[in-house]
Biopython code that builds the backbone (N, CA, C, O; Angstrom):
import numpy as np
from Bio.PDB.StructureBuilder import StructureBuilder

atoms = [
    (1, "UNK", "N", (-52.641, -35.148, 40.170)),
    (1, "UNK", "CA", (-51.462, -34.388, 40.543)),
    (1, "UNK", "C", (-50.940, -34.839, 41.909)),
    (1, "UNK", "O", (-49.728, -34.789, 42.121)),
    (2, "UNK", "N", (-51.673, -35.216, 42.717)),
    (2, "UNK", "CA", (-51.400, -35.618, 43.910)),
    (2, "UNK", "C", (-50.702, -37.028, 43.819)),
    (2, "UNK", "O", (-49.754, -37.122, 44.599)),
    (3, "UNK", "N", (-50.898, -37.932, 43.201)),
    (3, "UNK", "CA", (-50.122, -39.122, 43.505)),
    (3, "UNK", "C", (-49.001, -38.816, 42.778)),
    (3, "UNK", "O", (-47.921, -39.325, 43.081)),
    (4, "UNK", "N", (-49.148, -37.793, 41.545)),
    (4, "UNK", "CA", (-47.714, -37.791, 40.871)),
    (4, "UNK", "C", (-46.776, -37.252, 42.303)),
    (4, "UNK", "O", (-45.789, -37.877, 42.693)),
    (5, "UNK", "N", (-47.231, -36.139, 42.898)),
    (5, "UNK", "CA", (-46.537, -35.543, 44.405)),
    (5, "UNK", "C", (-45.706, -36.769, 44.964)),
    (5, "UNK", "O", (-44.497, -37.000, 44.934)),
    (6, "UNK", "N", (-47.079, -37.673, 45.631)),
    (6, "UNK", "CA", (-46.102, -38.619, 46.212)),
    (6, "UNK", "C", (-45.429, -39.808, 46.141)),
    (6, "UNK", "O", (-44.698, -40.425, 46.916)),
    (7, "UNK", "N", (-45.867, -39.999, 44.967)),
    (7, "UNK", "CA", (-44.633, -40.626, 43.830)),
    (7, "UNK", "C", (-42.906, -40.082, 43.714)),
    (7, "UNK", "O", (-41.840, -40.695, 43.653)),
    (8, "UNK", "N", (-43.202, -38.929, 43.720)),
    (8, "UNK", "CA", (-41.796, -37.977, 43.466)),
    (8, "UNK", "C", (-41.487, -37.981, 44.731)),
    (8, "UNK", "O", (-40.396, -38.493, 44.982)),
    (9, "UNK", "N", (-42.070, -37.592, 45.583)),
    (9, "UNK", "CA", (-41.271, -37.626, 47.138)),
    (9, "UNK", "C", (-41.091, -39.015, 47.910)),
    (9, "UNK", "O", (-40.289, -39.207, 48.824)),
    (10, "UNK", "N", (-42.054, -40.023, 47.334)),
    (10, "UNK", "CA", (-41.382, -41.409, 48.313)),
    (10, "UNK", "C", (-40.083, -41.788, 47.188)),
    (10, "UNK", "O", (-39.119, -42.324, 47.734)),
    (11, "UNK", "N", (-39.988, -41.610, 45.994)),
    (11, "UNK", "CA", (-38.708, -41.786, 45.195)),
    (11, "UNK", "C", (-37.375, -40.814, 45.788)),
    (11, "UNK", "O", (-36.295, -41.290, 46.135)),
    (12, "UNK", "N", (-37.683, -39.545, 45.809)),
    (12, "UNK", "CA", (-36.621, -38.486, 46.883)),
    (12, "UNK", "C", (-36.317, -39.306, 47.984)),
    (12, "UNK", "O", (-35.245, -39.716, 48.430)),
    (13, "UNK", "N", (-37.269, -39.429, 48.265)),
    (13, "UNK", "CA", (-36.936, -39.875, 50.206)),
    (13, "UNK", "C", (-35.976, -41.451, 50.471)),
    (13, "UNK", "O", (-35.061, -41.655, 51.268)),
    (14, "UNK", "N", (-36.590, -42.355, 49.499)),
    (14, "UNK", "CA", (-35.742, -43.226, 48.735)),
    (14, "UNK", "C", (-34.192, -43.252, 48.875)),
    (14, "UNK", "O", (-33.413, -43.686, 49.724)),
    (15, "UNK", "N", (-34.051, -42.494, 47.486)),
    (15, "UNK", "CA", (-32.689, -41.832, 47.107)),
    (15, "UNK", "C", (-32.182, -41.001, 48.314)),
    (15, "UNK", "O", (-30.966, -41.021, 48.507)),
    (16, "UNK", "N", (-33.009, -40.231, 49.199)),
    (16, "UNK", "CA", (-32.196, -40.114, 49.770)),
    (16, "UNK", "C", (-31.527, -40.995, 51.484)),
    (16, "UNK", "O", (-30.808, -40.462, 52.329)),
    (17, "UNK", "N", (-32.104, -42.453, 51.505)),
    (17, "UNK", "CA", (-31.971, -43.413, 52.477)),
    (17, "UNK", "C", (-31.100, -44.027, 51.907)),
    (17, "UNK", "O", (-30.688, -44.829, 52.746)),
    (18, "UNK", "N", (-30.433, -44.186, 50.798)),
    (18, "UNK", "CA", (-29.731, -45.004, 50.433)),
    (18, "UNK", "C", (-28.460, -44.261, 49.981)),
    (18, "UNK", "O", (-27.471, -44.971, 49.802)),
    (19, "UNK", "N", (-28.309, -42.608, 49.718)),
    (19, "UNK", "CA", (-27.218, -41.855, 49.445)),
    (19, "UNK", "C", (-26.503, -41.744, 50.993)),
    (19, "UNK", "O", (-25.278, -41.759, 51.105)),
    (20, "UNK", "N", (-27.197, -41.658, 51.893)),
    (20, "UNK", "CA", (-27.221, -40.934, 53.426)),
    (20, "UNK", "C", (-26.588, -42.378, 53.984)),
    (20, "UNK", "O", (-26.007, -42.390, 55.070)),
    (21, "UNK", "N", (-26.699, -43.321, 53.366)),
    (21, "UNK", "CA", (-26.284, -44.803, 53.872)),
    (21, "UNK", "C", (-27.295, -45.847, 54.690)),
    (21, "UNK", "O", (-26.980, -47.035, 54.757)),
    (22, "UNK", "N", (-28.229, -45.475, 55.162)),
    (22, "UNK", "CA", (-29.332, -45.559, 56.008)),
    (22, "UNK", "C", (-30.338, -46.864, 55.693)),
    (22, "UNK", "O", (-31.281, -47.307, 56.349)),
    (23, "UNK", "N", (-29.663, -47.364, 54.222)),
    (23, "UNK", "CA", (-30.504, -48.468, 53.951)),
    (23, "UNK", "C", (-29.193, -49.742, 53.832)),
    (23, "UNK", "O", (-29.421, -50.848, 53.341)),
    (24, "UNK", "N", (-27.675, -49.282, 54.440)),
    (24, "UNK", "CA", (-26.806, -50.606, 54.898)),
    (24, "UNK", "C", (-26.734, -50.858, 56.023)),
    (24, "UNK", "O", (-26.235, -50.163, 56.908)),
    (25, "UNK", "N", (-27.396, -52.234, 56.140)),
    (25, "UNK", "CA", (-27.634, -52.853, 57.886)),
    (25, "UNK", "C", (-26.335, -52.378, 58.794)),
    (25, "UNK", "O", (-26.426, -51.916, 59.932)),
    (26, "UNK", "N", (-24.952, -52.612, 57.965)),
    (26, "UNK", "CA", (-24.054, -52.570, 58.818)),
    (26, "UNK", "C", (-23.604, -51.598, 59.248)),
    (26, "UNK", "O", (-22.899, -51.526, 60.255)),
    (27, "UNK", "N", (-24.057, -50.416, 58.320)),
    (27, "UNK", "CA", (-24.146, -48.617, 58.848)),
    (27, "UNK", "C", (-25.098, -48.787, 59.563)),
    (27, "UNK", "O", (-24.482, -49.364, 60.459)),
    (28, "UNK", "N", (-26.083, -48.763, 59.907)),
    (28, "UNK", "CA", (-27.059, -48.650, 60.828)),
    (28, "UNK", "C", (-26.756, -49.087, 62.334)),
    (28, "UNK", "O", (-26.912, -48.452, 63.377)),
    (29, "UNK", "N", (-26.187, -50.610, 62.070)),
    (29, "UNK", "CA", (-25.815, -51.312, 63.324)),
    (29, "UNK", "C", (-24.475, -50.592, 63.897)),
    (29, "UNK", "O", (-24.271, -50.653, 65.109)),
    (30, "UNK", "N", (-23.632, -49.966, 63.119)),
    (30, "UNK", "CA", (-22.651, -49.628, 63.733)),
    (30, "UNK", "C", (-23.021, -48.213, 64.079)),
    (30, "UNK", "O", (-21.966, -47.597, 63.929)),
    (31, "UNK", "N", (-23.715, -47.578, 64.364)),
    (31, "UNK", "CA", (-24.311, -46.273, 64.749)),
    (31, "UNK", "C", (-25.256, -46.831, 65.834)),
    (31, "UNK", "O", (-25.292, -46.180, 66.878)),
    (32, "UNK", "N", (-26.003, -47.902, 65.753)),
    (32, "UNK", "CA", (-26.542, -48.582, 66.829)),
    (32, "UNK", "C", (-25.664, -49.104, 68.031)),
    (32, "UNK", "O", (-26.259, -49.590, 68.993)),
    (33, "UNK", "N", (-24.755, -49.060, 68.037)),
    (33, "UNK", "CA", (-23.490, -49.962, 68.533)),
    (33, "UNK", "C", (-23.046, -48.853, 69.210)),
    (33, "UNK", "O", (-22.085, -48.289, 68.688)),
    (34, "UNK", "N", (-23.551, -48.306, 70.395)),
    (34, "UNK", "CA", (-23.188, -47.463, 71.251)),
    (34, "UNK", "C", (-22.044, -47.976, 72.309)),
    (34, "UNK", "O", (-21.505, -47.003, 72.838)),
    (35, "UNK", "N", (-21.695, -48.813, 72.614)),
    (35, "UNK", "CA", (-20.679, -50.076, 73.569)),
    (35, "UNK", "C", (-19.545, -50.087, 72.922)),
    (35, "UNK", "O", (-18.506, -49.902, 73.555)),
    (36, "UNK", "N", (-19.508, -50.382, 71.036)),
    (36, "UNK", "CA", (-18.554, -50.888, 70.536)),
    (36, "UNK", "C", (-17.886, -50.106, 69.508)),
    (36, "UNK", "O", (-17.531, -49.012, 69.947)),
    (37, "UNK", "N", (-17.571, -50.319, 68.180)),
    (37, "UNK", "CA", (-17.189, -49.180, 67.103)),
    (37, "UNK", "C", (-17.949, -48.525, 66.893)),
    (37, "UNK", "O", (-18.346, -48.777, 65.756)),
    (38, "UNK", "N", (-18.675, -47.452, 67.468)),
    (38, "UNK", "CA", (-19.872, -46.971, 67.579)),
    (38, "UNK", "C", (-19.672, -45.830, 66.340)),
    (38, "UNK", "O", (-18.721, -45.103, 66.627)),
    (39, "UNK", "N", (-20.231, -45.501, 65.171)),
    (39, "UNK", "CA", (-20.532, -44.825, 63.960)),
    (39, "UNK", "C", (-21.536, -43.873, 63.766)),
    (39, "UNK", "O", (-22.643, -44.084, 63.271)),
    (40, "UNK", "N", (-20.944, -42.456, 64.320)),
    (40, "UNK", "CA", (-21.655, -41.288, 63.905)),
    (40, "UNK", "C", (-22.210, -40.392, 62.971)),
    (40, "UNK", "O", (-22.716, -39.281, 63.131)),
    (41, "UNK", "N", (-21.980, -41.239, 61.728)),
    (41, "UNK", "CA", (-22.453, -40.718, 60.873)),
    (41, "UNK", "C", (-23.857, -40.642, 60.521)),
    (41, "UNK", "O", (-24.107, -39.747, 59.715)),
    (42, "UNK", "N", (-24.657, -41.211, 60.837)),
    (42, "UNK", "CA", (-26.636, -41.548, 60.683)),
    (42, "UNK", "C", (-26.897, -40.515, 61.367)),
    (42, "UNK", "O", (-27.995, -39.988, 61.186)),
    (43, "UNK", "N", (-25.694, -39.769, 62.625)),
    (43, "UNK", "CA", (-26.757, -39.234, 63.491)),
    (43, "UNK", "C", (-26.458, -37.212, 62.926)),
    (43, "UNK", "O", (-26.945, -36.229, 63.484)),
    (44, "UNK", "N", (-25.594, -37.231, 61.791)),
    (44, "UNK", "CA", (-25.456, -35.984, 61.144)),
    (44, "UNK", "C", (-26.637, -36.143, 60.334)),
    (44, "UNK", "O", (-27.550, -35.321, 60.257)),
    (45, "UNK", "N", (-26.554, -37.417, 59.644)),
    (45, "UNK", "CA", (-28.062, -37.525, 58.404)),
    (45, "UNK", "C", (-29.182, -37.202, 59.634)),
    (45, "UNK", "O", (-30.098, -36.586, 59.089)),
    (46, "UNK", "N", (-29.479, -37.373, 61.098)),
    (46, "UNK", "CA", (-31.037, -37.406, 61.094)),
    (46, "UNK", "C", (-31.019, -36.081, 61.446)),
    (46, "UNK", "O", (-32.061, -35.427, 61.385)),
    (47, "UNK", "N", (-29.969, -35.582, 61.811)),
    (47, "UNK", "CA", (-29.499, -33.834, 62.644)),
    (47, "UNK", "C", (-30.160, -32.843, 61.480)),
    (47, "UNK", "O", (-30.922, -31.891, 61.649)),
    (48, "UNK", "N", (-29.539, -33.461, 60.063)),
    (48, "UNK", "CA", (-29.847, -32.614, 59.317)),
    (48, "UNK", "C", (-31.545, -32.692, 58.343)),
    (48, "UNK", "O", (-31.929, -31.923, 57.463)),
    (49, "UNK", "N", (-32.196, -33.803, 58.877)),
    (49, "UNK", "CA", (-33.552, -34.241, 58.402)),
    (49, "UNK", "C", (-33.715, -33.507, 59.467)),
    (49, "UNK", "O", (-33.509, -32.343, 59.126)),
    (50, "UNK", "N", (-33.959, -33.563, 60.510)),
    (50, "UNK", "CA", (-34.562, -32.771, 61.970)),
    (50, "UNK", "C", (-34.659, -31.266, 61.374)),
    (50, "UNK", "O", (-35.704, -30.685, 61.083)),
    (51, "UNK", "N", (-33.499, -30.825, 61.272)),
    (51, "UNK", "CA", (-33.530, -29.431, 60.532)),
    (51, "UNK", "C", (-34.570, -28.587, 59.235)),
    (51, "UNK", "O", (-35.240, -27.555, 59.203)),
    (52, "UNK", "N", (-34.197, -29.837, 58.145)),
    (52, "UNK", "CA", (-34.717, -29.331, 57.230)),
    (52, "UNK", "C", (-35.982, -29.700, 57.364)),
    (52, "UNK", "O", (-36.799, -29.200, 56.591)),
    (53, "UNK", "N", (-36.464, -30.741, 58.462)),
    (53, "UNK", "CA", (-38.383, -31.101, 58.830)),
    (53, "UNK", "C", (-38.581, -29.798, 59.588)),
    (53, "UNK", "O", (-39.569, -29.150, 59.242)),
    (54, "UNK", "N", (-37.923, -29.360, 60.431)),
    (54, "UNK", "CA", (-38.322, -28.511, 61.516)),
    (54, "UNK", "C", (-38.338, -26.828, 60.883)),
    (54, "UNK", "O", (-38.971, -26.025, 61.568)),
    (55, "UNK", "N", (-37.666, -26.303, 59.619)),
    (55, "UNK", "CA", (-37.921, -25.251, 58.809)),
    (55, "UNK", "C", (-39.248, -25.903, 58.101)),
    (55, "UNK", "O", (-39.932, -24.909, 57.855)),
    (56, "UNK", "N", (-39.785, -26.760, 57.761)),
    (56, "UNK", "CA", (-41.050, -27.149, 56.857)),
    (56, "UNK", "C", (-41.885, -26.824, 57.626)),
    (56, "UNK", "O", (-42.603, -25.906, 57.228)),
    (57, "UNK", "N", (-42.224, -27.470, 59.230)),
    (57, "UNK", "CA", (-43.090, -27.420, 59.794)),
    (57, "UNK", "C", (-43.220, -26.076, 60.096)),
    (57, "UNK", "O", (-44.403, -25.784, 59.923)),
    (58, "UNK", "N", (-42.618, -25.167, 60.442)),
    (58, "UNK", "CA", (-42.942, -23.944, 60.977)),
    (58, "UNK", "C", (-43.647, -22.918, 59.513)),
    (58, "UNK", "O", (-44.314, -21.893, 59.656)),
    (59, "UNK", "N", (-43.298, -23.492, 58.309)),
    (59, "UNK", "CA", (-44.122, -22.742, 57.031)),
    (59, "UNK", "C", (-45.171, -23.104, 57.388)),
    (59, "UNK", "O", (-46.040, -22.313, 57.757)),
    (60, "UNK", "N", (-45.367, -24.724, 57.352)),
    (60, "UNK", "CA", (-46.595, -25.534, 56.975)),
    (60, "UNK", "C", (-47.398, -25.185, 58.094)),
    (60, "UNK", "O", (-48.592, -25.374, 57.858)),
    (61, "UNK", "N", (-47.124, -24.672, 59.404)),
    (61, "UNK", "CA", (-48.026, -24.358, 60.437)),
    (61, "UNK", "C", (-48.812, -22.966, 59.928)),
    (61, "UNK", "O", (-50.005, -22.850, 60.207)),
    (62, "UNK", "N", (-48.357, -22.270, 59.431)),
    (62, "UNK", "CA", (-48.598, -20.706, 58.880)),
    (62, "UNK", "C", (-49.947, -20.552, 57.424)),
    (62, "UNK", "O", (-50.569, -19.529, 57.141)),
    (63, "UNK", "N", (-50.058, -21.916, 56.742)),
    (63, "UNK", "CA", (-50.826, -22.065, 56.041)),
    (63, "UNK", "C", (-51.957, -23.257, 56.391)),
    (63, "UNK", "O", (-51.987, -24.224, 57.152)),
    (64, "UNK", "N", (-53.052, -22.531, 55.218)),
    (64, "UNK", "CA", (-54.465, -23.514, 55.453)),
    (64, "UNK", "C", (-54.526, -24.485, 54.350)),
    (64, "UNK", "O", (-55.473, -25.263, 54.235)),
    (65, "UNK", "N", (-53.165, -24.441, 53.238)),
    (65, "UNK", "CA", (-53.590, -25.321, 52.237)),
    (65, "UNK", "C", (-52.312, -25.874, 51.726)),
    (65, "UNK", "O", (-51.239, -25.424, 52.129)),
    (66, "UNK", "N", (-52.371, -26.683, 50.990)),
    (66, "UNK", "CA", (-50.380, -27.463, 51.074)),
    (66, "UNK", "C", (-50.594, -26.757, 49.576)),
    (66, "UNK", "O", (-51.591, -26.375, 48.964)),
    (67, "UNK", "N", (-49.106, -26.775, 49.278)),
    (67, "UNK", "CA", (-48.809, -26.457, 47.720)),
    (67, "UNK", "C", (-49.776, -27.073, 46.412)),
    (67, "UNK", "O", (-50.041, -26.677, 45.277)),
    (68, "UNK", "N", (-50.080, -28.075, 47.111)),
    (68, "UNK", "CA", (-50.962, -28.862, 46.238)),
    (68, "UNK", "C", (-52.962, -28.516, 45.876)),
    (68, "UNK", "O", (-53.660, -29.110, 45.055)),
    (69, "UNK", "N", (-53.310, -27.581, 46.663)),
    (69, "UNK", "CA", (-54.489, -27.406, 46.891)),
    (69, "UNK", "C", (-55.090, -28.004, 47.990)),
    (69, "UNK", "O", (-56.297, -27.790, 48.104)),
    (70, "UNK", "N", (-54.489, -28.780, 48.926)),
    (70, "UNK", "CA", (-55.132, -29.690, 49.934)),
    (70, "UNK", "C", (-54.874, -28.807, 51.196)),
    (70, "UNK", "O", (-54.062, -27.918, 51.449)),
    (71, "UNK", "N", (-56.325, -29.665, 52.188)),
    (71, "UNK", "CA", (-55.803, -28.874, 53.774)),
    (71, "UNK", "C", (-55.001, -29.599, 54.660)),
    (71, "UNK", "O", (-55.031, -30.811, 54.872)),
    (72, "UNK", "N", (-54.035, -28.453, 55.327)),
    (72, "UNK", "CA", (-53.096, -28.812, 56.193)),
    (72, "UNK", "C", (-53.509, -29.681, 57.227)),
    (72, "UNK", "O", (-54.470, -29.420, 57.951)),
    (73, "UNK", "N", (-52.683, -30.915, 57.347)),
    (73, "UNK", "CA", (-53.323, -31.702, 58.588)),
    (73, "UNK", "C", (-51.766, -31.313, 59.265)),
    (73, "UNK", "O", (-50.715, -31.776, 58.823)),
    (74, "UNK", "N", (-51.836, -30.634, 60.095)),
    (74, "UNK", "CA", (-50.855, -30.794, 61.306)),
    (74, "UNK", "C", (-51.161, -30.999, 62.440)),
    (74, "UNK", "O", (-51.767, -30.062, 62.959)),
    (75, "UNK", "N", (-50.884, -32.384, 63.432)),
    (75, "UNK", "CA", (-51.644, -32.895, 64.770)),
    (75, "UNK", "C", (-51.153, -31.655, 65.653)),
    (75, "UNK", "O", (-50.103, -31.020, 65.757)),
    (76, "UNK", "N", (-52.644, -31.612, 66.338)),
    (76, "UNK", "CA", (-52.305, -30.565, 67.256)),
    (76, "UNK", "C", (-51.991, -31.080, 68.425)),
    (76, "UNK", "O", (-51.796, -30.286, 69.345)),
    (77, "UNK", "N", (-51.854, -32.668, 68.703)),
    (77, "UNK", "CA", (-51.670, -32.968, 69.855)),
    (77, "UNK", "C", (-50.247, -33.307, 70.240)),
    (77, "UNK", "O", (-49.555, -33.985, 69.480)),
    (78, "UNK", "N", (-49.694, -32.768, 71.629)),
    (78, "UNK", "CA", (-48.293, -32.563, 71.976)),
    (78, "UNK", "C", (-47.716, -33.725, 73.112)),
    (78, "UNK", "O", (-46.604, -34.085, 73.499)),
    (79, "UNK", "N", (-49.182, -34.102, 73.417)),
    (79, "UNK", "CA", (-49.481, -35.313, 74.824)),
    (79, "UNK", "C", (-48.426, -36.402, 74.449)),
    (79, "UNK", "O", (-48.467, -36.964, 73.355)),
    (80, "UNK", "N", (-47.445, -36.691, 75.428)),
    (80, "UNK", "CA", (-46.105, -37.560, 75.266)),
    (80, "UNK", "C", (-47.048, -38.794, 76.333)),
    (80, "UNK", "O", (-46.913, -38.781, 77.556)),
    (81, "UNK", "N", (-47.957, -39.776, 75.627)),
    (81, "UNK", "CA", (-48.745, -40.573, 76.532)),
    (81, "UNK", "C", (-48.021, -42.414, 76.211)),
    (81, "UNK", "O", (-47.287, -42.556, 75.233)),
    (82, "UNK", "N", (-48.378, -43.807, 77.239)),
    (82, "UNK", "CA", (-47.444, -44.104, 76.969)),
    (82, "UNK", "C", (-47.590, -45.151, 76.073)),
    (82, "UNK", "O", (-46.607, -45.873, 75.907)),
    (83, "UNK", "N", (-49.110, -45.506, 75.156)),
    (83, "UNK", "CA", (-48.888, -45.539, 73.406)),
    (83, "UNK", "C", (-47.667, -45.247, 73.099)),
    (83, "UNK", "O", (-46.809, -46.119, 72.967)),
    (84, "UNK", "N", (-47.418, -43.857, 72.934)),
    (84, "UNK", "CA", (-46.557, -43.225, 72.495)),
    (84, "UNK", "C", (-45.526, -43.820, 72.559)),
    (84, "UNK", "O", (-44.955, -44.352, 71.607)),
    (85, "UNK", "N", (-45.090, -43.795, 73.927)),
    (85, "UNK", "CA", (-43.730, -44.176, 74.215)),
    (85, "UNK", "C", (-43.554, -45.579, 74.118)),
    (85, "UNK", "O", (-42.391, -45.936, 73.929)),
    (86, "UNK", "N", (-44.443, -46.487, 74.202)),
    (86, "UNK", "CA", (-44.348, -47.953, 73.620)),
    (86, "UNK", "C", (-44.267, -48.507, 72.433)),
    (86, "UNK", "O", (-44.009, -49.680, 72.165)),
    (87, "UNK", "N", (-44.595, -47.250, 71.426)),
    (87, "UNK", "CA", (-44.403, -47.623, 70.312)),
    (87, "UNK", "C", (-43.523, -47.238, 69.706)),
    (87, "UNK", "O", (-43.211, -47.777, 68.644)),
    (88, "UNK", "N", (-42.916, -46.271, 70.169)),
    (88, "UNK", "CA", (-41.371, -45.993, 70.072)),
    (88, "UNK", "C", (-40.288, -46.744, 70.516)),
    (88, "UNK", "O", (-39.192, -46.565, 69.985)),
    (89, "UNK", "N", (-40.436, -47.615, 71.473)),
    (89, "UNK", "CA", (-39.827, -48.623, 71.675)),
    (89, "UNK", "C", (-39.335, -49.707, 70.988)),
    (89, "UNK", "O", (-38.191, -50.160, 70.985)),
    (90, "UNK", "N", (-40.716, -50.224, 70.172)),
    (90, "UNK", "CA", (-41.080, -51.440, 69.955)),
    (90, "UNK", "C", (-40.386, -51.042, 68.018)),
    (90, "UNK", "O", (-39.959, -51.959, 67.316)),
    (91, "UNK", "N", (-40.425, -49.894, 67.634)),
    (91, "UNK", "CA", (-39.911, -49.059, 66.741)),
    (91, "UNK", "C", (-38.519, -49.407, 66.503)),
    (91, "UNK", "O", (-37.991, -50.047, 65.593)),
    (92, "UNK", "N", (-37.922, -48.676, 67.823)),
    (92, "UNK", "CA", (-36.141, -48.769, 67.739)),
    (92, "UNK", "C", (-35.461, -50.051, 68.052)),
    (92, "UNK", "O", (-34.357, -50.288, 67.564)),
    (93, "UNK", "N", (-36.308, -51.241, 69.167)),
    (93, "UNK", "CA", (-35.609, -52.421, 68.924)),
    (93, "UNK", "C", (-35.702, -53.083, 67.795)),
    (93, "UNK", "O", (-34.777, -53.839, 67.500)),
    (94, "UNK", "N", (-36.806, -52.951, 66.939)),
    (94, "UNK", "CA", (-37.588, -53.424, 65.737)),
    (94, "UNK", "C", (-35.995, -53.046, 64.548)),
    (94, "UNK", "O", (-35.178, -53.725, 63.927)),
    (95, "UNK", "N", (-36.235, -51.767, 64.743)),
    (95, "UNK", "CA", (-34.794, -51.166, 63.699)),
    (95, "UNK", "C", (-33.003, -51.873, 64.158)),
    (95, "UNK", "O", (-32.075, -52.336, 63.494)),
    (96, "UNK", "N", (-33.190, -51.675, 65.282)),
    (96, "UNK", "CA", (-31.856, -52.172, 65.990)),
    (96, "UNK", "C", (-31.909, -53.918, 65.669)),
    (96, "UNK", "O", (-30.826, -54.479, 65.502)),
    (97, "UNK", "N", (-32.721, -54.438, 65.621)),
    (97, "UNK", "CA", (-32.462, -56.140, 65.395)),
    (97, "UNK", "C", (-32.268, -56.322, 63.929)),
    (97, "UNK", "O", (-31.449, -57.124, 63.480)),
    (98, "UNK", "N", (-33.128, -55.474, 63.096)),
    (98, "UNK", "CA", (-33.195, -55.814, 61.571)),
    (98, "UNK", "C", (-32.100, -55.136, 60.672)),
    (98, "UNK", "O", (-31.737, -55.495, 59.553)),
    (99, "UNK", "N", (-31.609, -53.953, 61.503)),
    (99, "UNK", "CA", (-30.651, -53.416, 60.827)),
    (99, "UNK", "C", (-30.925, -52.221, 59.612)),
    (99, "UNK", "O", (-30.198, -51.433, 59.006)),
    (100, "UNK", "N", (-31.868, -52.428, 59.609)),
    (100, "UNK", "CA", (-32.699, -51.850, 58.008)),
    (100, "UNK", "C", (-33.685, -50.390, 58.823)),
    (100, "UNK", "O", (-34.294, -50.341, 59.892)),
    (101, "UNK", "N", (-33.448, -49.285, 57.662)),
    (101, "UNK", "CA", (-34.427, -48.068, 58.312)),
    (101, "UNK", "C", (-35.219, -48.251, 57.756)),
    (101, "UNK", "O", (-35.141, -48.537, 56.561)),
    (102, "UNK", "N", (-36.560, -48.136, 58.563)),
    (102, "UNK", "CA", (-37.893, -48.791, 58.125)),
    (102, "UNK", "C", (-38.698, -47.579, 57.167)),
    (102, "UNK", "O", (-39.763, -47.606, 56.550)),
    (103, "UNK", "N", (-37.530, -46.389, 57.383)),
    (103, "UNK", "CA", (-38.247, -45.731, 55.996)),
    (103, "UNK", "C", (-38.502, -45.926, 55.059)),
    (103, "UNK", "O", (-39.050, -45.061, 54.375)),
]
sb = StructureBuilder()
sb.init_structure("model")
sb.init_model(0)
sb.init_chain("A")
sb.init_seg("    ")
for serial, (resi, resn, name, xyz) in enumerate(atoms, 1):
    if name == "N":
        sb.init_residue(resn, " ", resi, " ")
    sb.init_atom(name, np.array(xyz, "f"), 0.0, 1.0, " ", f" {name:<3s}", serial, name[0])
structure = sb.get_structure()
């Protein structure tokens, strides 16, 4: 039951990178393109992923077991260390050169 799960949700998540536009380099780059014809539309798609992640997480914090029978892994760590921030870096130029969301 579990791989059928994430079977169905990396296919959702899919469908939904490529409805949202998020999988055309040249939508991406032109939302990247803060200097030039700069294209706001990616940043309603992540406004509204932010949203609908940030109502999940606050259920999923409230329970000990996912819909599926499994236990909740939610990191409890909040530490902004600078791993972190280097790999977020190395992330967004990575996305910004290739054009492509690495979702």
């Amino acid at each position: 039951m579990g791989l059928l799960a994430a079977l169905i949700s990396g296919l959702l998540f899919g469908v939904g990178l490529m409805v949202s536009g998020m999988a055309n380099p040249a939508k991406v780059l032109g939302f990247l393109d803060l200097a030039g014809r700069w294209d706001p539309s990616l940043a309603f798609v992540m406004v509204g992923a932010i949203a609908v992640g940030s109502i999940a997480f606050l259920f999923a914090k409230r329970r000990k077991k996912s819909l599926l029978g499994l236990p909740m892994q939610i990191p409890a760590s909040t530490n902004v260390t600078m791993r972190l921030v280097l790999g977020s870096a190395v992330f967004g130029v990575g996305w910004g050169l290739a054009g492509f969301c690495p979702g």
